[in-house]
C-alpha positions in Angstrom: -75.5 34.9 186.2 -74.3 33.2 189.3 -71.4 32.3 188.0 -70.4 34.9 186.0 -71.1 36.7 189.9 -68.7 34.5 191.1 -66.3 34.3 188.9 -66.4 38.6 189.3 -65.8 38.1 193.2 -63.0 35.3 192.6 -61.0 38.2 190.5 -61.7 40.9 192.5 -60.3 39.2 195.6 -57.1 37.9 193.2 -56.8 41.5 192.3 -56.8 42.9 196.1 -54.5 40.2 197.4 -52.0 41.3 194.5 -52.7 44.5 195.4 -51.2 43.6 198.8 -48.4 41.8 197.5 -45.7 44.7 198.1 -41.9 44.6 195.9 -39.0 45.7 198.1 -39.3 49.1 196.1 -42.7 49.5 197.1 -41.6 48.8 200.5 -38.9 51.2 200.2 -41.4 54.2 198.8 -43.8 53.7 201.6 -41.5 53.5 204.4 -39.8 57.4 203.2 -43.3 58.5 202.9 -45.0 57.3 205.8 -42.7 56.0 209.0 -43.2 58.0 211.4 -39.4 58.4 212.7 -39.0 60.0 209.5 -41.8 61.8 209.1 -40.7 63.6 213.0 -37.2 64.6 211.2 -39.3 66.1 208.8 -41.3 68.3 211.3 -37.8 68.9 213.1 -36.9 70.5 209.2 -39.9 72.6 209.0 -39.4 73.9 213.0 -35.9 75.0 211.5 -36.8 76.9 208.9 -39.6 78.7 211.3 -36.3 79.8 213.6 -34.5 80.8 210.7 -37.4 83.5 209.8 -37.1 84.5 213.4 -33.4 84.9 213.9 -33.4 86.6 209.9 -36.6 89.4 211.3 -34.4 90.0 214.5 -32.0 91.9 212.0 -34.9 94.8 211.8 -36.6 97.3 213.8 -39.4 96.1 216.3 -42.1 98.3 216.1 -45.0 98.0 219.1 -48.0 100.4 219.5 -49.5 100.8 223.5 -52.2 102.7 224.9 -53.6 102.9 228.5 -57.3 104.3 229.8 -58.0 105.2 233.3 -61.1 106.4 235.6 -60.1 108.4 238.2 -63.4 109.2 240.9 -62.8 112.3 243.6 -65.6 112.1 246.4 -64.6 114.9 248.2 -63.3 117.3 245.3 -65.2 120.2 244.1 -64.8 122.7 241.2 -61.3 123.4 241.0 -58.7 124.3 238.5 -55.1 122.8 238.5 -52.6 122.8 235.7 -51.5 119.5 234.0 -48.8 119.9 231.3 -48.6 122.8 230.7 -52.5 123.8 230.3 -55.1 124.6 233.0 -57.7 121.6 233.8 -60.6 122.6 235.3 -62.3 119.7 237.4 -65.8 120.1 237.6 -66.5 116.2 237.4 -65.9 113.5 240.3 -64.4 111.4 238.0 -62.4 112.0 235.3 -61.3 109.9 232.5 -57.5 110.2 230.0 -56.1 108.1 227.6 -52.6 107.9 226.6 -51.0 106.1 223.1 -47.6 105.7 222.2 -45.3 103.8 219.0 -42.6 102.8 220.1 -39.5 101.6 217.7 -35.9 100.0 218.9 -33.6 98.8 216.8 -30.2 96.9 217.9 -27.7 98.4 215.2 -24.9 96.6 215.9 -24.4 94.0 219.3 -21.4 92.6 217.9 -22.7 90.9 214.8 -24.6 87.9 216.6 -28.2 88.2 215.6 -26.2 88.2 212.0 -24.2 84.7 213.2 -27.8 83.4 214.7 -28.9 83.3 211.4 -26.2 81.9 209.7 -25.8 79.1 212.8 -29.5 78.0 212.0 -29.0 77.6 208.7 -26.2 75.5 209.8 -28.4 74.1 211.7 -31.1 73.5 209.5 -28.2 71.7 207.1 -28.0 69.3 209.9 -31.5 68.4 210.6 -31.9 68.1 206.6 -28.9 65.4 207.1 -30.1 64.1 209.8 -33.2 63.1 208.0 -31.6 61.5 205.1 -30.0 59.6 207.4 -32.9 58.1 209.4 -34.3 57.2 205.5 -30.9 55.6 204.6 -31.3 53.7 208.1 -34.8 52.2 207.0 -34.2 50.6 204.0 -31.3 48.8 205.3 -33.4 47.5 207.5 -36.2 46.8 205.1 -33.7 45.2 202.6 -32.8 42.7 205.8 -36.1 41.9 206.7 -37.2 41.2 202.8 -34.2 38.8 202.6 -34.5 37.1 205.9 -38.4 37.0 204.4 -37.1 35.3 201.0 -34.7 32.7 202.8 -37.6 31.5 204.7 -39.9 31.1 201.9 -37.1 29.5 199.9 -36.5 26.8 203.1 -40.2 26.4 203.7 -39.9 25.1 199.5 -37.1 22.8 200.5 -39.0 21.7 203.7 -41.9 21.1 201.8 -39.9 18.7 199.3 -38.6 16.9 202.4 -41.8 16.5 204.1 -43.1 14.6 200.6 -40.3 12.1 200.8 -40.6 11.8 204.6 -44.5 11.0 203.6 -43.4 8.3 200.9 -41.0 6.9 203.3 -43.7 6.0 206.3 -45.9 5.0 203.7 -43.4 2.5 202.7 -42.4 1.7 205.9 -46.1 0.8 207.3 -46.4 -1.5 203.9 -43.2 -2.9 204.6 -44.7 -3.5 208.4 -47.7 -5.6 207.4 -45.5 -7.7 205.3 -43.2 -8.2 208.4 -40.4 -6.7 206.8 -39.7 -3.2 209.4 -40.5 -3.5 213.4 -43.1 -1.5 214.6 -40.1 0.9 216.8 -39.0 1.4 213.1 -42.2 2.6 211.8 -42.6 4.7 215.2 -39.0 6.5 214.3 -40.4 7.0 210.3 -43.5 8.8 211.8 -41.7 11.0 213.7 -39.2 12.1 210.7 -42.6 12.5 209.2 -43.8 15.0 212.0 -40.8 16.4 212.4 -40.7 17.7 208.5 -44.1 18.9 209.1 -42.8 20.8 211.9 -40.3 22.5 209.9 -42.5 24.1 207.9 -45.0 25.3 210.6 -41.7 26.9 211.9 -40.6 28.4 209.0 -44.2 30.0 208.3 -44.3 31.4 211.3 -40.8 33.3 211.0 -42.0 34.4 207.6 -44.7 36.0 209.4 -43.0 37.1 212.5 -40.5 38.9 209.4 -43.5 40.2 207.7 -44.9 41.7 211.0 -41.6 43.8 211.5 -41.2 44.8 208.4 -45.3 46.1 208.6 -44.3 48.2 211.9 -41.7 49.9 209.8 -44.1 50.4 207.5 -46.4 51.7 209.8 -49.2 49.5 208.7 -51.8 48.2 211.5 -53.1 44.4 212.3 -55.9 44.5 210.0 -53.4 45.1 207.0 -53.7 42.3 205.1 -50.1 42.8 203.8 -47.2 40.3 202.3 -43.8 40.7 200.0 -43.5 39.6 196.3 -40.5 39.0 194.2 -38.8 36.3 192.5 -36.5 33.9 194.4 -32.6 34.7 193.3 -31.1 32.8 191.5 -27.8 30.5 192.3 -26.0 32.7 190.4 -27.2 36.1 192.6 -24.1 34.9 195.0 -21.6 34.5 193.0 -21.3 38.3 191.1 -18.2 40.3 191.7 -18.2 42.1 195.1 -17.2 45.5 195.7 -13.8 46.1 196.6 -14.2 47.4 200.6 -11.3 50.1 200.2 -13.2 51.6 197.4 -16.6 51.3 198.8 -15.3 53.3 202.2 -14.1 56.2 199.8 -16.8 56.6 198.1 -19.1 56.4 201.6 -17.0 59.0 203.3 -17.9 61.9 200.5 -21.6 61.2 200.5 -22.9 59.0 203.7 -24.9 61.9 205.4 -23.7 60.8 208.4 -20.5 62.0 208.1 -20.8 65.1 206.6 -23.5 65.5 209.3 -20.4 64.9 211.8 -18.6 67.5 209.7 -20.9 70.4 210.0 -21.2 69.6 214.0 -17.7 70.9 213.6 -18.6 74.1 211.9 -21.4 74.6 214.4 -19.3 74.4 217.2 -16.5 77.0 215.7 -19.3 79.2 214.6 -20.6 79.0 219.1 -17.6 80.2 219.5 -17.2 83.2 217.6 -20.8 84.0 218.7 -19.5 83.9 222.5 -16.8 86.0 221.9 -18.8 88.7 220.5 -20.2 89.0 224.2 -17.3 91.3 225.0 -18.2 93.9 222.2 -20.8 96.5 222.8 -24.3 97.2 222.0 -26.2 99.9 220.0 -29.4 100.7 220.0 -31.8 103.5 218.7 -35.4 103.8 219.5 -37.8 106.2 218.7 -41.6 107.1 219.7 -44.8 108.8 218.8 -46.5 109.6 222.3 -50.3 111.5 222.4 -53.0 111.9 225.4 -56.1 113.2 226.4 -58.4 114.3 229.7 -62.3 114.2 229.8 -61.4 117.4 232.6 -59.2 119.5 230.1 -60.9 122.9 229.2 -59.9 122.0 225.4 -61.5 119.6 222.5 -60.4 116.2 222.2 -59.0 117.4 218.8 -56.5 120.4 220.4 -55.6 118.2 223.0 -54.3 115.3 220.3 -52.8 118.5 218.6 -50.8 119.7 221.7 -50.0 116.9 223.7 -48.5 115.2 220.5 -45.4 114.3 221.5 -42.4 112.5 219.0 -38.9 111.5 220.8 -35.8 109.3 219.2 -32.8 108.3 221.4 -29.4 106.3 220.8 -28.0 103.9 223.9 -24.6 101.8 223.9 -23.9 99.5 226.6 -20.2 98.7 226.9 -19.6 95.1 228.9 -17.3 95.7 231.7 -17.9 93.0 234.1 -20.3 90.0 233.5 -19.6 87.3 235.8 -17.3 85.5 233.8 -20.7 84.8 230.9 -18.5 85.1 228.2 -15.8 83.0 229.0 -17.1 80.6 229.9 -19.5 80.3 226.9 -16.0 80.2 224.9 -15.0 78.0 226.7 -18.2 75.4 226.4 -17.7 76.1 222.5 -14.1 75.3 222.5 -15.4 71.8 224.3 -18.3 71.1 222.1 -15.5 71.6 219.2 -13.4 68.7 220.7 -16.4 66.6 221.2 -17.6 67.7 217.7 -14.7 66.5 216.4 -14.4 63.4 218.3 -17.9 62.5 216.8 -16.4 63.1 213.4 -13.6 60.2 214.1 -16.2 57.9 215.6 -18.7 58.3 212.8 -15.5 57.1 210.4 -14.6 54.4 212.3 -18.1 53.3 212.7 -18.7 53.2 209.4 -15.3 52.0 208.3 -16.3 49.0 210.7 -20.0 48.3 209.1 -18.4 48.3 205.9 -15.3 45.8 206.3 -18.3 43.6 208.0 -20.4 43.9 205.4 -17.2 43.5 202.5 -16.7 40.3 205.0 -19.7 38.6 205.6 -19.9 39.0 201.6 -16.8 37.3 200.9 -17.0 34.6 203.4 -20.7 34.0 202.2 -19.9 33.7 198.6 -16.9 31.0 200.1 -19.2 29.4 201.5 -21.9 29.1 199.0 -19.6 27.5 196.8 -18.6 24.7 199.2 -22.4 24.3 200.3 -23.4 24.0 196.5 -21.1 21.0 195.8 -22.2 19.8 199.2 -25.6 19.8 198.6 -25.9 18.5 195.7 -24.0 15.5 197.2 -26.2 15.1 199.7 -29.3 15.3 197.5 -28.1 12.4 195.6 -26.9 10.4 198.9 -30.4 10.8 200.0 -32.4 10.0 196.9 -30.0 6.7 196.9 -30.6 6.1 200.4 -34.3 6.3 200.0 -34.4 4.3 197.1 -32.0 1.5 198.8 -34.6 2.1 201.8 -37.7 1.2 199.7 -35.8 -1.9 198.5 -35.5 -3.4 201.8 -31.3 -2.3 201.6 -30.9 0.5 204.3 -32.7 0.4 207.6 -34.4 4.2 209.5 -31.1 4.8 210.7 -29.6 5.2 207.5 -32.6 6.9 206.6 -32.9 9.4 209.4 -29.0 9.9 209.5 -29.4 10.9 205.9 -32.2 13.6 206.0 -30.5 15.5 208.8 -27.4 15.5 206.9 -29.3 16.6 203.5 -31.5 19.3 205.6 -27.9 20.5 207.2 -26.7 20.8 203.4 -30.0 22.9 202.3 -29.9 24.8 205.2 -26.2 26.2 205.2 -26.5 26.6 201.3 -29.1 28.8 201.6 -28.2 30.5 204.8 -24.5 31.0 203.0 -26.8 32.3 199.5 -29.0 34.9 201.3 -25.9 36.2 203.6 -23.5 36.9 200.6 -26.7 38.3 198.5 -27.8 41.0 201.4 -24.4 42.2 202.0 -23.1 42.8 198.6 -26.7 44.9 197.9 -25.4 46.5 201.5 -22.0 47.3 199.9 -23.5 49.0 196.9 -25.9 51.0 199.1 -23.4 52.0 200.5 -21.9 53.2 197.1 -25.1 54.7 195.9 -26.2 52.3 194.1 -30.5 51.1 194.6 -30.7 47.7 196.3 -32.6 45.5 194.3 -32.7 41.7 194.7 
């Protein structure tokens, strides 16, 4: 039983540190569903779409309904009789009592066609806060992607680290054996030990980048300390590097017809000419109509509450136009702001293009340098593998001193190093490039 208890706790905690074990998909998912950055875009969506039902219920009548109740107290009145609208009230009370209610509609029929513009400027609007939001999404899982590679070329030189540390282990091994025969100096030994600590350095330094990496990616993530979170996936391949990349020409045509960026920067452009015909409308005029429903009553009147609803009923309907003549320059100079938020509009539009013609090229280069690269640090490493497994064979045979030895490993961890520095580079911007051509990043 105990061990069949056992062996029931052993899976379960297998199964809930897989569980933890996140692909970049995953990554990707959770990040659109739950950063908060995002998730604030998404509010500023729904806040839109609350205007736009304003600005579209601004196209009908407001209707309001009022009343009003008063006490009026005479000390020094007595029984008297006066005439109020049109009917005799006879005040044999101190204080006195009326009530008044009214409906009241108004309607703007026509104030140039803006509240008919407001609408279709917040659905503009809301165009650009929809774009605005796929943008911020776009934004986090290029930053994801980054911090899963930088996470995967860590782990891959932590595995190359490891491999040195075991020959740096063999080698003060041999060296100490070699020191008790009288073979190696003790400063010799000293200098083995240190390549030795050294190595084991490496890989305490790599580990804690991997987790430094892993703790950014868990803030974008928003996930807290106590997650016990970390990244799966297979290592890429040697081959990964060296696939066709995407031509950079091709990859900025396609970006510029469906980066939301851009076509964010192009509806700024709308918005701005669509201000402007909204400011010029301040010089047309405004028509209104409002109508009413009035009624009162007196606790003093001579006549029932009922007759006094039936003859004080009153119903009333009026039309108004105001004509601007004069108003301190309010309309031109809103024109005039639009015709300036155009221009800047505009000039967002070329920087946005140039911005992302930039990212692109840099991407397209650091691609095509990388995969360069990788193929020179290949050949180079491999070289330097086998110059360092001959070195530390001639070194157990008594035929190459710790120089050689130590001159060796720095030039074979060089070797690893810019190999895999030059892999991870070329793989994350060619999945870049084909983000940005719509394609899903997936390493």
């Amino acid at each position: 039983m105990k061990r069949i208890i056992l062996c029931s706790l052993a899976l379960a905690s297998c199964m809930m540190l897989r569980a933890q074990a996140w692909t970049l998909d995953e990554c990707i998912k959770y990040a659109l569903q739950n950063n908060v950055a995002i998730n604030k875009n998404r509010v500023a969506e729904e806040t839109g779409k609350a205007t736009i039902k304003q600005n579209q219920a601004a196209l009908w009548p407001s209707v309001s309904f009022s009343t009003a109740h008063n006490m009026t107290y005479r000390p020094m009145e007595g029984g008297t009789a006066r005439s109020e609208g049109g009917e005799v009230v006879v005040s044999s009370n101190k204080v006195t009592y009326n009530g008044s209610y009214g409906i009241n509609m108004n309607w703007t029929v026509w104030n140039g066609g803006v509240n008919h513009k407001n609408v279709e400027q917040q659905k503009l609007q809301n165009e650009i806060s929809r774009l605005t939001t796929e943008t911020s999404e776009l934004t986090i899982q290029e930053q994801i992607v980054q911090l899963y590679v930088q996470i995967m070329y860590t782990r891959e030189a932590v595995k190359v680290n490891e491999e040195l540390l075991k020959v740096a282990e063999a080698q003060y091994n041999r060296g100490i054996q070699m020191h008790k025969q009288g073979q190696m100096a003790k400063a010799d030994v000293i200098q083995l030990e240190a390549q030795l600590q050294n190595a084991k350095y490496d890989i305490v330094n790599s580990e804690t980048q991997v987790s430094n990496f892993k703790r950014q990616l868990k803030n974008l993530l928003q996930l807290d300390i106590n997650s016990n979170f970390d990244v799966t996936g297979d290592i890429p391949g040697d081959e990964r590097p060296l696939e066709l990349i995407p031509a950079a020409g091709e990859v900025y045509a396609h970006a510029l017809t469906t980066r939301p960026e851009i076509e964010s920067a192009q509806k700024g452009i709308e918005n701005a000419e669509l201000q402007y015909d909204i400011a010029r409308r301040g010089y047309y005029p405004t028509v209104s109509v409002n109508a009413s429903v009035s009624d009162a009553h007196n606790s003093n009147s001579t006549f029932t509450y009922g007759e006094q609803f039936k003859n004080n009923l009153g119903l009333g309907a009026g039309v108004s136009v105001s004509v601007p003549i004069w108003d301190a320059r309010k309309t031109r100079t809103a024109k005039e702001k639009a015709l300036l938020q155009k221009q800047t509009a505009e000039l967002n539009l070329e920087d946005k293009k140039n911005a992302l013609s930039s990212t692109i090229e840099q991407y397209w280069l650091n691609a095509s340098n990388g995969q360069q690269k990788f193929v020179a640090a290949e050949a180079k490493n491999k070289s330097q593998q086998e110059s360092y497994k001959l070195t530390d064979q001639q070194f157990r045979n008594g035929l190459k001193n710790v120089v050689d030895v130590l001159q060796s490993r720095s030039l074979v961890l060089q070797a690893a190093q810019d190999k895999l520095q030059s892999k991870y580079t070329t793989l994350l911007n060619m999945q870049l490039l084909k983000f940005y051509m719509g394609e899903k990043m997936d390493l």
